[in-house]
N, C-alpha and C positions, 0 to 999 in steps of 0.2 A: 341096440343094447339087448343082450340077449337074458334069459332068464326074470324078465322083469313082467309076465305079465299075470303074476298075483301078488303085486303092488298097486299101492293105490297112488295116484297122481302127487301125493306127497313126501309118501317113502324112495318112488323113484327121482325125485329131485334131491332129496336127502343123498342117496346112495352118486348120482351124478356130481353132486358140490364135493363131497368125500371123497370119490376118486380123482377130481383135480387137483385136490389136495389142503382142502379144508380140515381145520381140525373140528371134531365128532360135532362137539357145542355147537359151533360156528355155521356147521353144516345145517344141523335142525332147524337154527334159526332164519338161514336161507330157503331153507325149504319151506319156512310158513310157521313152524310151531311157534309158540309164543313166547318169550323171552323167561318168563318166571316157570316154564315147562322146558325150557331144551335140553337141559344137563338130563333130565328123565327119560325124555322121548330119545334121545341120543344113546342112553344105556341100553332102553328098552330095543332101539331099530336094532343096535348091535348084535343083539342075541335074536334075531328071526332069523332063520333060516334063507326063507325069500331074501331077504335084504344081503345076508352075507352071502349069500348066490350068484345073485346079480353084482354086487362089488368085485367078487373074486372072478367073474365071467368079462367084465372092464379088465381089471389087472390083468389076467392073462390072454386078453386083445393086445393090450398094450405091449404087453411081452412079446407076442409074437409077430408085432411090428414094427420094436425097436430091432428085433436078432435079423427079422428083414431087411434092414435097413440098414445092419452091421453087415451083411452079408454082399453088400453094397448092390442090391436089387431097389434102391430108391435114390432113384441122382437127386441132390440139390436141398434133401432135408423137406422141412416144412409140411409134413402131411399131418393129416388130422388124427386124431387115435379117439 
């Protein structure tokens, strides 16, 4: 994952459950925050820069391994993003 290394070991698991497609809550709470903090810590990671860096740096992996994958340069499906 690229852009991730001014996160700490919690924000980048926050930012990895959110891109598989976790909602914000759900994701915090995976990552470790505590349950009566996540809807906080979940608004709060939103707005760091870091954090939306490294999400938007996944997404556009992602992107440019599905349009690879349309381009039919990947037989058989199944690869990891």
């Amino acid at each position: 994952m690229e852009n991730t290394e001014h996160l700490t070991d919690q924000q980048r698991k926050y930012v990895q459950h959110l891109a598989a497609g976790m909602p914000s809550r759900a994701a915090a709470k995976a990552a470790g925050y505590a349950d009566s903090y996540a809807r906080v810590a979940a608004y709060r990671l939103r707005s760091k820069p870091a954090v939306a860096a490294a999400l938007e740096a996944i997404r556009q992996k992602g992107c440019e391994m599905a349009a690879y994958g349309l381009a039919g340069g990947h037989e058989g499906g199944g690869g990891r993003v």
